[in-house]
C-alpha positions, -999 to +999 in steps of 0.1 A: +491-466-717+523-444-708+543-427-733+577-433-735+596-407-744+623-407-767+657-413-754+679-382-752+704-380-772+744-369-769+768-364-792+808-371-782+840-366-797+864-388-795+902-374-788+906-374-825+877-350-831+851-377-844+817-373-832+797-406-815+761-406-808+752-421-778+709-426-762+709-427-726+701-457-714+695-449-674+705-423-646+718-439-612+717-417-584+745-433-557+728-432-520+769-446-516+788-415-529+757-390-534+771-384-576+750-393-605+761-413-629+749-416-664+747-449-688+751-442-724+747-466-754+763-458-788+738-458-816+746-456-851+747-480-882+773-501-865+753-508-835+722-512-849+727-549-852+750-558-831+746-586-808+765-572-776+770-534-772+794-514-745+778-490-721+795-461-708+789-448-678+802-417-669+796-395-635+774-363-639+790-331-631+763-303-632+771-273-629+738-253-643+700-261-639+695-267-677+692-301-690+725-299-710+744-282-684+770-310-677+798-323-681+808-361-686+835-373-660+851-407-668+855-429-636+886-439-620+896-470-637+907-482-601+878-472-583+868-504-577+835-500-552+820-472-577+827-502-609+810-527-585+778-506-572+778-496-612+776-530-628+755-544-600+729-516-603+728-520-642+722-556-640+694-550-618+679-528-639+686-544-676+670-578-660+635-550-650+641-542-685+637-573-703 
């Protein structure tokens, strides 16, 4: 039996300085544009029973070799072939999931 680890954690404000909780969901590794990019799902109260819940993704800029030594870039809104390889790759892997 493998042991699943538990999900890490991250904690994000928001511009107005309130703090989100968000459990990684999955790490996507682009063969396309050779960036990671990282899909987050907020947790909390509100979520807990919610019927449909928003993923962020966000591209991984390291800049260290510790595990917290990123930062979270928001994609181009435009960037049209990153959305698409994005939302293709994560319905792949949610339908593996489930």
């Amino acid at each position: 039996m493998m042991q699943q680890n538990e999900p890490t954690r991250y904690v994000i404000p928001d511009g107005e300085g309130n703090d989100f909780e968000f459990m990684e969901r999955l790490r996507y590794e682009s063969p396309r544009s050779n960036k990671t990019y990282i899909f987050l799902e907020p947790v909390g109260a509100d979520y807990d029973n919610a019927e449909e819940v928003d993923i962020f993704v966000y591209e991984l800029d390291e800049y260290g070799d510790g595990d917290n030594d990123f930062n979270l870039v928001p994609i181009e809104e435009d960037d049209a072939e990153t959305w698409d390889e994005i939302e293709e790759v994560f319905n792949t892997l949610e339908d593996e999931l489930e």
